[in-house]
N, C-alpha and C positions, 0 to 999 in steps of 0.2 A: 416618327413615333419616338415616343419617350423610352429606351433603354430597361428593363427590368434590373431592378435589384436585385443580387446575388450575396451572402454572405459566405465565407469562405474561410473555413479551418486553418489557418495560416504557420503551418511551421518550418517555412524557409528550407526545406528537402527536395530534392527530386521530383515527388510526387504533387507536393504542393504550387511548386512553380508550375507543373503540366497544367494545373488547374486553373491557374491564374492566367494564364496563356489562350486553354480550349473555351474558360468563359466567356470571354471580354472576345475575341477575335474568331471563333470559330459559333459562339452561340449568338455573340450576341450584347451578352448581359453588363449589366455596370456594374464592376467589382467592388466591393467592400470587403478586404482582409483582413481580418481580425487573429490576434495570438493572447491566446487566455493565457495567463501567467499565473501557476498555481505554485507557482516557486523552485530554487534549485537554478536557476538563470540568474547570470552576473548581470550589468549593467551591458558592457562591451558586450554579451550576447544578443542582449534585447534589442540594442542599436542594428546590431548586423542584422538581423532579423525584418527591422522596419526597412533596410536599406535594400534588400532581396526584393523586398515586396514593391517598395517603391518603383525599382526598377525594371521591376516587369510590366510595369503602366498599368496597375489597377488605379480605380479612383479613390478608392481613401485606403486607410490603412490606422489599425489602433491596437493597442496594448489594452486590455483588460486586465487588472490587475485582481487575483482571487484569491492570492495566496493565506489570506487570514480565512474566508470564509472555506477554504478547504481544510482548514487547522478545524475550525471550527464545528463545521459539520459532519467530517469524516476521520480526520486523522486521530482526534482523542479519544473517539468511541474503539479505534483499532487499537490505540494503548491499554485502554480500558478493558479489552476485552482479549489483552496479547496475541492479537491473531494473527498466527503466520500459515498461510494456505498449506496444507500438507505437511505443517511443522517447517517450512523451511521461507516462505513467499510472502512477506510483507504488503501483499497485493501495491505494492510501489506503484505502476501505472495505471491497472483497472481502479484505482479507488479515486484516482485524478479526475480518468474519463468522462464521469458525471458531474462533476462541479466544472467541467470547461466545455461541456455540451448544454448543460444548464445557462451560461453566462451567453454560448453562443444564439442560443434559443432566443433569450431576452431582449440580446442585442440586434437580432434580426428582427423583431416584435418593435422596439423602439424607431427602427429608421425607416421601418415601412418595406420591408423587403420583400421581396416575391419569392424566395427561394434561399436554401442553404446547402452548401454543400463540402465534401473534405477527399481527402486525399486515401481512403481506407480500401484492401485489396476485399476480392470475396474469398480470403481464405485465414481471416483473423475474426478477433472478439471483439477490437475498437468497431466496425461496422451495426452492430448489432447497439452498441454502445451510445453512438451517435444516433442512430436514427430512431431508437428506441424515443427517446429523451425530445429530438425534435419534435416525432408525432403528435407526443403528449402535450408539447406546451410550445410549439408553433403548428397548430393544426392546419391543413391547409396549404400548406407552402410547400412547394417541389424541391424535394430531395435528391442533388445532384452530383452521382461519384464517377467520375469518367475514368476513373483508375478499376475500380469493380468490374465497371458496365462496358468497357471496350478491352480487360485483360492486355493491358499493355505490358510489354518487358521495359526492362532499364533504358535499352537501346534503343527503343522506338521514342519514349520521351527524351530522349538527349539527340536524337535528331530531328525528332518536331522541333525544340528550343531549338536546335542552331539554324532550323529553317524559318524560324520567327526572328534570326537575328539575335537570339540571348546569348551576350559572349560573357559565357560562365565555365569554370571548371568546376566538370561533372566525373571527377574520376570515380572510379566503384570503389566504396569504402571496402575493406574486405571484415569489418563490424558495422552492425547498425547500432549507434546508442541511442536512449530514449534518456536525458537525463531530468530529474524532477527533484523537489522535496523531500517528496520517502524514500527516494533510491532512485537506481539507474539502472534500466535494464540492458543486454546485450546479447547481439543476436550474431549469428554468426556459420559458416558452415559447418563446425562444430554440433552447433544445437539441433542442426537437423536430421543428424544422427543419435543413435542410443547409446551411442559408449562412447564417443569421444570428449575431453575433458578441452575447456575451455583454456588455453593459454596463457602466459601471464601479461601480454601485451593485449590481450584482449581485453583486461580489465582496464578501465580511463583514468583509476587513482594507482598508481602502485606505489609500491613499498619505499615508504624513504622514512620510517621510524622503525629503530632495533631496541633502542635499551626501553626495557619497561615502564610504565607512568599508570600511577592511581588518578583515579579521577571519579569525585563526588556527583553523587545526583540526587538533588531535594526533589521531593514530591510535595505536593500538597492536594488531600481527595482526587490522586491519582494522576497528577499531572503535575508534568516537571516544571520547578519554579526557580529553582537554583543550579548551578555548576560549579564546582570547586569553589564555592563563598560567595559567587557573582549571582545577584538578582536576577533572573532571567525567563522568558515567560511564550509558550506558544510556537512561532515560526524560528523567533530569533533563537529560540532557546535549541533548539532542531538541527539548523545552522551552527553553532557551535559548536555543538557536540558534535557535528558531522566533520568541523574540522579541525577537532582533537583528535577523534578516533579515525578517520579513512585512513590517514597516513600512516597506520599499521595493516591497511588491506584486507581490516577488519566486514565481517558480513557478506560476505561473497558467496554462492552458491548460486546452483543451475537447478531450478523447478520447472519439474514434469510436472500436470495436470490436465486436466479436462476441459478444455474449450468449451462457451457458447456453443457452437455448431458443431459439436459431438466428436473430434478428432482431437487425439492428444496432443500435444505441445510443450514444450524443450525451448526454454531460454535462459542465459543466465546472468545474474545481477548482483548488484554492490549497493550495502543500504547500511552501512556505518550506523549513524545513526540510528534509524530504526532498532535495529537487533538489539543494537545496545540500551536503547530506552525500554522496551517490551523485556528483554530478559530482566533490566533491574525493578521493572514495575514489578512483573510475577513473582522477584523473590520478596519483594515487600507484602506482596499481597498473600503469600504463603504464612507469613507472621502476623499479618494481621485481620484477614478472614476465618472466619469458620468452615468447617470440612465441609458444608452444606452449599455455604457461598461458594466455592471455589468448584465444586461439582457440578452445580446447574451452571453459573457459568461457561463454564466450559466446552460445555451440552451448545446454550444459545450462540454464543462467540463465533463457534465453528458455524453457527446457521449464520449469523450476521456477516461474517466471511464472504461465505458461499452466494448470498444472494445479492452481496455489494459487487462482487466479482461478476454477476452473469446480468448486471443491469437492472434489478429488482429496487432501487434505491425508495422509490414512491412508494413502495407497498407498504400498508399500514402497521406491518408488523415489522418493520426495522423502526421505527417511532417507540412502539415497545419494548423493543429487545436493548434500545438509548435510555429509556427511563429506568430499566431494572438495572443496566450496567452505570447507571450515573449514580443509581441508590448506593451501589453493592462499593464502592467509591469511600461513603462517608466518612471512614478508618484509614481510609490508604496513605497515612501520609509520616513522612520522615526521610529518611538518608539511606543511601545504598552507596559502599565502596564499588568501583572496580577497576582488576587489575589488568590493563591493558599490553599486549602483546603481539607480536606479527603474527599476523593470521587469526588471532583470537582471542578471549578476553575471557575472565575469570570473575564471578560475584565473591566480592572479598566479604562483608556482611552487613545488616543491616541495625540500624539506630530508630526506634519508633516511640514514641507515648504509648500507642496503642497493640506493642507486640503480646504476644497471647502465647510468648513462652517466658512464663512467669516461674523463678526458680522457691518464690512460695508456696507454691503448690505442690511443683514436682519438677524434681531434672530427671531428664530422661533415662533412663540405663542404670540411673544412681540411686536417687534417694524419691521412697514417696514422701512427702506429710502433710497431706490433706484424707488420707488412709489409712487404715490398718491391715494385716495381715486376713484376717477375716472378714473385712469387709471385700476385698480384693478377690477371696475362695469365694466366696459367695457370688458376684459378679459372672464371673468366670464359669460357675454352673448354668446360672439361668441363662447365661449368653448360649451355651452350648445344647440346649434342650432344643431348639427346635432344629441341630441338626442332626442330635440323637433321635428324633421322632420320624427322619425322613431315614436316617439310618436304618432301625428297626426294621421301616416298612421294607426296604429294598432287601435286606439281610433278615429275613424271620426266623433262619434258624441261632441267629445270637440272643444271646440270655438279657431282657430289659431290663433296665436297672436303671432306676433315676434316684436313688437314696447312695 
């Protein structure tokens, strides 16, 4: 009989080679390893990666490359919409998840596969992430995680591999990295506690820039186009910035939050980049939004977050919440200083067409002249009536007086 197809999450770790190994030789199946590359991977990575897999004797092995269409479909909407989970989590990995479960899905539809499967424990949110995304768009096909479903430790898959003959070193990292495009997460025994702070060797870029450096960022309807005078546009533009700014050890932070499957969770991460694109969007977008726009924003943002984050991507209402945030966009564009530093980084100020502090009008603190002094008292009354009216009611023995 003809071997069944298997597509398999390929990212050259521990868990993924057990996979690669119990497929092919324990189940049965004909391997197809596939590494969706949603970016943040050198060249020399990708290689090592094809060469992991090779060597474990799957039958085929591909790079998918997605990294534009995760610019595309996820990452400018989170600029758009400054979203950092909790204030501090640039959702770096959950926002990957689905556009390299989507590619995988496809990929296993194209070559006729009987089954997909990845390397996910049952006590994370990539699980949920993955199989969510398969069901929907490889219906049908068996989903297969033997790291879940037989609760291996470390040890039992490093002496399966040596008992298949994989002559690998499998030391125990004492971090796990996840590195990608919008950041890199970092896991650690640190994180599985509530008060321990993560170390400075546990971050993967460290500190090797002290004297301070400005560095420009153009927008244009929201989206960075330039760096320091250089045309720049999307992924490349992301990449740059990322290695201007890490080498200050800029964006670092451990985000608590709430898990898929209802347990909190503690990891912490390095996303240069990111932080630094989101905070100078937001200061752009404070000069040239209205009090209105930047309100309801805020409101949807945080919902678009939350429901990219827990595998909600199809639902029809992140389609919505991309059209008001691509409108809310049409103003957004100009220049943002910032002044970069170890450890952190400063909005120097911003240069717009469209800033909406306009010194004809009024500077703040200073001068009005688009008013007068009586126009201003006046204001100022009718604004305050209808908390003098709730006043009254709560206080009836004070004397009314609205003249």
């Amino acid at each position: 009989m003809t071997p069944k197809k298997v597509v398999l999450a390929f990212s050259g770790g521990l868990d993924t080679s057990y996979c690669a190994k119990y497929l092919s030789e324990d189940l049965g199946y004909e391997v197809h390893a596939a590494f969706v590359h949603t970016g943040g991977s050198s060249p020399e990575e990708l290689a090592s990666i094809q060469e992991k897999a090779l060597n474990l004797g799957v039958d085929s092995y591909v790079t998918i490359e997605k990294a534009e269409e995760f610019y595309q479909s996820t990452i400018k909407y989170l600029v758009f919409g400054n979203v950092l989970k909790n204030g501090s989590y640039p959702l770096s990995v959950s926002a990957e998840r689905v556009v390299q479960a989507i590619a995988l899905a496809e990929y296993a539809n194209d070559i006729g596969a009987a089954a997909l499967a990845h390397g996910s424990t049952g006590a994370g949110n990539d699980q949920v992430r993955f199989d969510s995304v398969f069901q929907l768009l490889a219906p049908g096909k068996e989903i297969i995680t033997p790291i879940r479903d037989q609760q291996l430790s470390r040890e039992a898959e490093i002496d399966y591999l040596k008992a298949k003959g994989v002559q690998a070193t499998w030391e125990k990292s004492k971090y796990s990295i996840n590195k990608g495009l919008w950041g890199t997460s970092v896991g650690g025994a640190e994180t599985l506690t509530s008060h321990l702070p993560l170390p400075e060797e546990a971050y993967p870029t460290p500190l090797s820039k002290a004297k301070p450096e400005l560095v420009e960022l153009e927008f244009s309807k929201g989206e960075v186009v330039g760096v320091n005078g250089k045309e720049v546009y999307g992924v490349e533009a992301i990449e740059l910035i990322e290695s201007i700014a890490a080498p200050f050890a800029i964006g670092r932070d451990i985000h608590v939050g709430d898990t898929i499957i209802g347990i909190k969770g503690r990891v912490g991460f390095e996303a240069a980049a990111a932080h630094l694109i989101i905070k100078a969007h937001f200061a752009l977008e404070k000069h040239t939004l209205s009090k209105w726009q930047l309100f309801h924003k805020e409101q949807l943002s945080a919902s678009y977050g939350m429901f990219l984050h827990e595998s909600q991507f199809f639902d029809p209402v992140m389609r919505d919440v991309e059209a008001f945030l691509t409108s809310s966009q049409a103003k957004v564009s100009g220049k943002v200083v910032v002044k970069l530093l170890p450890y952190t980084f400063h909005i120097q100020g911003v240069e717009s067409p469209n800033d909406l502090m306009q010194s004809k009008v009024a500077s703040y603190g200073e001068e009005n002249l688009a008013w007068g002094a009586e126009d201003v008292k006046g204001f100022i009354k009718v604004n305050g009536i209808a908390n003098q009216l709730t006043y009254n009611c709560t206080n009836p023995q004070e004397e009314e007086s609205y003249v």
